[in-house]
NUZA-930341 format. One record per residue (C-alpha): chain; z, x negated, y negated. Coordinates in steps of 0.25 Angstrom, whole numbers. Layout:
BEGIN
A/Z/X/Y
...
//
This chain:
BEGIN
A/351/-111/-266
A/350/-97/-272
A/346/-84/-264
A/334/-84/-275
A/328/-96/-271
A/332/-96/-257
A/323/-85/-256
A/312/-90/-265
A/310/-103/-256
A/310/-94/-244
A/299/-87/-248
A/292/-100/-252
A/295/-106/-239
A/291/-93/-232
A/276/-94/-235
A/276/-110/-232
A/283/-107/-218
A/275/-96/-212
A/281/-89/-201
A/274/-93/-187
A/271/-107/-192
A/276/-119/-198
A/285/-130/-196
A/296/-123/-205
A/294/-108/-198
A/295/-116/-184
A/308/-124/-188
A/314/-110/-192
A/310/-103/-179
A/315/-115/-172
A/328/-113/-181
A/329/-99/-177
A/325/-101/-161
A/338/-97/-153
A/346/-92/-163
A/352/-79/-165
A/349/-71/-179
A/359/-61/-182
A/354/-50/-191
A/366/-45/-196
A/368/-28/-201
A/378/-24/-208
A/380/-10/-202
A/384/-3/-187
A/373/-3/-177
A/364/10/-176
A/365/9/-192
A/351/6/-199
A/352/-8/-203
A/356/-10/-187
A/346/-2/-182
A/334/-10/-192
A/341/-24/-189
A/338/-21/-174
A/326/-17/-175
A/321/-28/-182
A/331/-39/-175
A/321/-42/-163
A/309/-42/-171
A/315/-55/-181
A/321/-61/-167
A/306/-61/-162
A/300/-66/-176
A/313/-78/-178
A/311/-81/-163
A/326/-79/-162
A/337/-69/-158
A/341/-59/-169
A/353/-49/-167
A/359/-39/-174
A/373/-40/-177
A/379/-28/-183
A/390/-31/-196
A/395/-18/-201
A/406/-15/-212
A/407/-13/-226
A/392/-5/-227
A/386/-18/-225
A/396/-28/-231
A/399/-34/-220
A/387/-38/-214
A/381/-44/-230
A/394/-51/-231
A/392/-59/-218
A/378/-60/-221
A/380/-66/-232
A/389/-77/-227
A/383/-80/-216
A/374/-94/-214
A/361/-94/-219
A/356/-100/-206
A/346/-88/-202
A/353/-83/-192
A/361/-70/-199
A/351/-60/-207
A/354/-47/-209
A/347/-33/-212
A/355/-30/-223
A/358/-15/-233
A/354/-21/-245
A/355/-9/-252
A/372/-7/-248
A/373/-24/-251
A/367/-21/-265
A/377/-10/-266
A/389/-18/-264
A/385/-29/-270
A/382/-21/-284
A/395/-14/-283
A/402/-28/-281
A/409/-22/-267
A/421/-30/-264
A/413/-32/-249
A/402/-39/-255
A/401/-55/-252
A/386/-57/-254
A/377/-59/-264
A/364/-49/-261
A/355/-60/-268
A/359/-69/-260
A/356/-67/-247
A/343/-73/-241
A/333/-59/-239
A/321/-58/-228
A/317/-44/-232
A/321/-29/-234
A/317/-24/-221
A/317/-10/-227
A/321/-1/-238
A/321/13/-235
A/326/25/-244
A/335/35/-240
A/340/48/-237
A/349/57/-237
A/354/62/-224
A/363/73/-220
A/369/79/-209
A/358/82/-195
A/354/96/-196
A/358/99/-212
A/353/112/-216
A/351/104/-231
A/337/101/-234
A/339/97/-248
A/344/88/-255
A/349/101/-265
A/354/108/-255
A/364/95/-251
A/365/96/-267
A/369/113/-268
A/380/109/-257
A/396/110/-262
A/402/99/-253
A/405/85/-254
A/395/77/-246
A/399/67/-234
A/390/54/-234
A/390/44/-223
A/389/29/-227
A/392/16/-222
A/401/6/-232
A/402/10/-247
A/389/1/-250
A/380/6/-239
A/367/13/-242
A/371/24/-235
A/386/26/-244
A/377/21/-257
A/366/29/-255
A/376/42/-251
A/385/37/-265
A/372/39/-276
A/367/51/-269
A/380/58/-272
A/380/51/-286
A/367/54/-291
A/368/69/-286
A/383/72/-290
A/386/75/-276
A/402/75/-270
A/401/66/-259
A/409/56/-250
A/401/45/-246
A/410/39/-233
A/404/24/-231
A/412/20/-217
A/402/23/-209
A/397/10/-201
A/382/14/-204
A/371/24/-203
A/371/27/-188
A/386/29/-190
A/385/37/-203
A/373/44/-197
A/384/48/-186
A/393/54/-197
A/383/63/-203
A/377/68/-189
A/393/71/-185
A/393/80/-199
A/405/69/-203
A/396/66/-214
A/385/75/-224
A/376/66/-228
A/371/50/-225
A/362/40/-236
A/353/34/-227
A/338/26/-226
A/327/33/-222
A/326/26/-208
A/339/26/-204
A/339/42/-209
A/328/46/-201
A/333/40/-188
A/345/48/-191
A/338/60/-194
A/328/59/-182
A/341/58/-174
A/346/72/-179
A/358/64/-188
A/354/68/-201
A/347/75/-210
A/338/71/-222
A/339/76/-234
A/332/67/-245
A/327/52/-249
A/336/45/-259
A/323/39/-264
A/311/42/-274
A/301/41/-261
A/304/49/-248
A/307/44/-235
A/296/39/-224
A/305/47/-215
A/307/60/-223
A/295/62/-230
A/298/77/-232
A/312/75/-237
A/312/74/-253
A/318/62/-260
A/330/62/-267
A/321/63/-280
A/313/74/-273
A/325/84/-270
A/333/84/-283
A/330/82/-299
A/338/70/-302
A/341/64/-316
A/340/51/-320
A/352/45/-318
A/354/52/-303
A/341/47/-300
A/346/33/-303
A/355/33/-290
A/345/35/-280
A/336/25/-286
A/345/14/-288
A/349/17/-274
A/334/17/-269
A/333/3/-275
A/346/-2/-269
A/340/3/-258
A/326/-6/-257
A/334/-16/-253
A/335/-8/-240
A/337/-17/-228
A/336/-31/-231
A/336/-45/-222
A/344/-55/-228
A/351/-67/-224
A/361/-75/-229
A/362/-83/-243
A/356/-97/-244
A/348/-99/-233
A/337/-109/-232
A/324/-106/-238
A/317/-110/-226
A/326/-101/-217
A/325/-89/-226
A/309/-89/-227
A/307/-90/-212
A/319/-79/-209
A/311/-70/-222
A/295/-75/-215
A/304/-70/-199
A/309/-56/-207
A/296/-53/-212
A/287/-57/-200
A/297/-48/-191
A/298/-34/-201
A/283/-36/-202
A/281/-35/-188
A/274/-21/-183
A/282/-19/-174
A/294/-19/-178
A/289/-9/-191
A/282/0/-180
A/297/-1/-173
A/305/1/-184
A/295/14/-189
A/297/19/-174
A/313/19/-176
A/311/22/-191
A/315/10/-194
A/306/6/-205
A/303/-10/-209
A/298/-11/-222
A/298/-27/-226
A/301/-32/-239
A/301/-48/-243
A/312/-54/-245
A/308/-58/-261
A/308/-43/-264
A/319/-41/-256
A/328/-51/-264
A/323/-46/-275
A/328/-31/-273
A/340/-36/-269
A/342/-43/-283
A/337/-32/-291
A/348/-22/-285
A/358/-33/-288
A/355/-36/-302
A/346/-23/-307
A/358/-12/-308
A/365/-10/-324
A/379/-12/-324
A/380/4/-325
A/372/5/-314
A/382/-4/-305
A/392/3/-310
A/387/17/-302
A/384/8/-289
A/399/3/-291
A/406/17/-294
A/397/24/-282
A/402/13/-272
A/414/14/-277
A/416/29/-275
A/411/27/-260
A/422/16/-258
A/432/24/-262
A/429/35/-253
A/426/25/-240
A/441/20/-243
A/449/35/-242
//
């Protein structure tokens, strides 16, 4: 059975199931009595992704009735972690809280690391999709984004595997504003690139809006500007992209394609071909837990934000970034990721 219709006829068996009752939602919650659920990240611990997966890990334990850990699978900016995901049974017991964006990435530019399907894979929700900003070093005396622009240097960006957000999101920036730049992606994950740029190692790290503002609260950085049409919750008083420079069209085009890779934020997803039944109680589990009040007051507390999104539209925004793009347009993605790859191998 296709992804397509997997999904369909787990939303259909979604509202016949119910969540707290039902003889189908009790044979599922009896399925998943005494088991161990693995939400999978692709990235270090302390990172983002890590940081989100724990924070919602004993919340979905609670809801599934069930243990739920986190297992960390870093390598390749997030490879790693989809390949196996992808591979792994569809028995409801391995999900993860996935970068959709850096998997659309890699998937788009054919990386030679990619053995998954982004469409195929059975989604529960986007659990947030966050803009973000520009960061540079703690203590900066730049302000602006054209004072970064007026300097004579070569800028140093922190990143995390040539088809991370944070190597991406560094690589159009420098594009779309004809900056010189080195984009070095081997860094395990935010924390860890977070640690480069507070060292001074680094000038300057691409990173979403809540991760940045922990790191900024935390003296490690400094912001500089959204890469967004609308401003950050966090940094209301920092301009957009849009804001602090005149862009042309077509340099505008890199900082909007990247905001629409970027809505597929953080996404749940489990592995191809699972039963429709299964899929619609794990999507009817996902959404009960991310609506919970709690774990949204706890998450705003840590900055953390949940934003829930339904696993139709999230499919959906994982096909149109698959399939939307012109031949020419892949053709940039391609040579920009190139370009970071050859640097990551001298």
């Amino acid at each position: 059975m296709s992804i397509a219709r997997t999904a369909g006829l787990g939303m259909v068996l979604l509202a016949g199931l119910g969540w707290a009752g039902g003889a189908a939602a009790q044979d599922m919650k009896s399925y998943f009595a005494g088991k161990t659920v693995r939400m999978v990240v692709g990235s270090g611990p302390g990172g983002g992704y890590d940081v989100f997966s724990r924070l919602i890990a004993p919340y979905f334990a609670k809801t599934l009735g069930t243990t739920v850990v986190v297992e960390n699978r870093p390598g390749a900016g997030g490879l790693t972690a989809m390949n196996y995901l992808y591979n792994a049974p569809p028995d409801g017991l391995t999900l993860s809280l996935a970068n959709g964006s850096g998997a659309a990435f890699s998937q788009l530019t054919n990386q030679p690391g990619v053995r998954y399907d982004l469409a195929k894979y059975g989604y529960l929700a986007t659990v947030g999709a966050p803009p973000s900003i520009w960061l540079v070093v703690p203590n900066s005396p730049l302000k602006t984004v054209t004072q970064a622009l007026a300097l004579n240097q070569k800028w140093r960006w922190a990143a995390s595997g040539s088809t991370s957000g944070l190597a991406i999101g560094a690589a159009f920036t420098c594009e779309a504003l004809k900056m010189e730049c080195d984009v070095v992606s081997g860094y395990t994950g935010s924390n860890d690139a977070a640690l480069a740029l507070t060292r001074g190692e680094m000038d300057a790290m691409f990173q979403a809006e809540s991760s940045a503002n922990h790191f900024v609260r935390s003296g490690e950085a400094s912001p500089l500007a959204t890469m967004s049409r609308t401003r950050s919750r966090f940094f209301r008083e920092y301009p957009t992209i849009f804001e602090a420079v005149t862009l042309r069209d077509d340099q505008a085009w890199y900082f909007d394609f990247y905001d629409k890779i970027s809505d597929l934020g953080r996404i749940m997803i489990v592995p191809p071909n699972m039963p429709g039944e299964r899929l619609a109680f794990l999507q009817a589990a996902m959404k009960e837990t991310l609506s919970n009040p709690q774990l949204i007051a706890e998450g705003e507390h840590a900055d953390r934000i949940i934003e829930y999104l339904d696993p139709e539209k999230t499919l959906a925004n994982a096909r149109g970034v698959i399939t939307d793009p012109t031949a020419a347009q892949k053709k940039i993605v391609q040579d920009i990721i190139a370009r970071i790859q050859k640097e990551e191998t001298k």
